[in-house]
C-alpha positions in Angstrom: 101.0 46.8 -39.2 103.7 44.8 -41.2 105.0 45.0 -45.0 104.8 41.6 -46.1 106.6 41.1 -49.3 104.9 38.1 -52.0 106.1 36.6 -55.3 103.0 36.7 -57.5 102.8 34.0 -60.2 99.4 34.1 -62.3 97.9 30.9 -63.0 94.9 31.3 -65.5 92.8 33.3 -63.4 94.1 32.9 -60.4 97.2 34.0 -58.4 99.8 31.4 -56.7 100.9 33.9 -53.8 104.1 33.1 -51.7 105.3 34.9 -49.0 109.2 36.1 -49.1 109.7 38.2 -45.9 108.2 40.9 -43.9 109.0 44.3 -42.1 107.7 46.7 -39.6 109.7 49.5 -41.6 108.6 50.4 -45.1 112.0 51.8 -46.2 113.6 47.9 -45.3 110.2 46.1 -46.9 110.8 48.6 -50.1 114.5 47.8 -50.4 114.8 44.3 -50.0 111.6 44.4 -52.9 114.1 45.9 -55.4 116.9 44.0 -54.6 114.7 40.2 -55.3 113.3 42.3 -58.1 117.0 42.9 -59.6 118.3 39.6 -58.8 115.8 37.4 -58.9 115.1 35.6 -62.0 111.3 36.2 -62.5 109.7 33.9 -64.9 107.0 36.1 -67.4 104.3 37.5 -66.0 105.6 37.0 -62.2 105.6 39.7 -60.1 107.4 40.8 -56.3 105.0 42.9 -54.7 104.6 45.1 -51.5 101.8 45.0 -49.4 101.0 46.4 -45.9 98.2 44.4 -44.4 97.2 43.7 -40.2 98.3 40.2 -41.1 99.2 37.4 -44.6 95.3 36.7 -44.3 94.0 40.6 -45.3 97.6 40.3 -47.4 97.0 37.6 -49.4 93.1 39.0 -49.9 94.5 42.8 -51.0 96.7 40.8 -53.6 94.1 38.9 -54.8 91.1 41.7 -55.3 91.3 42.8 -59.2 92.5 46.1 -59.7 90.2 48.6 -60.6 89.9 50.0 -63.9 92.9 53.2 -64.9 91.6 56.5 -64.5 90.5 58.0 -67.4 92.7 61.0 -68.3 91.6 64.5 -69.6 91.4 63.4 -73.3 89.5 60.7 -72.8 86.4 62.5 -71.1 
């Protein structure tokens, strides 16, 4: 399965997703993820993100699913 590599611009409450590149080797998806991170002039609140998905459908899906609420730590049981 690839590494597809997305800038992530929230719109409201919804993402704009584009697709930048993508890899069949983590190590070259993660690099080329820091480098756009680094030089890439992001605008506030954009993100580059990572994902390995079977294809940009289940990609684009993952990237769109809200996140899950943080684990609570020891202190706050």
């Amino acid at each position: 399965m690839p590494y597809y590599i997305y800038r992530v611009t929230p719109l409201g409450p919804v993402r704009q997703l584009a697709k930048i590149s993508q890899f069949e080797v983590f190590k070259e998806a993660s690099n080329e993820a820091k480098r756009l991170r680094r030089e890439t002039d992001l605008a506030p609140g954009e993100l580059i993100k990572t994902i390995f998905a079977e294809n940009e459908l289940q990609a684009e899906e993952l990237l769109n699913e809200p996140r899950g609420e943080d684990p609570m730590t020891g202190e706050e049981y």
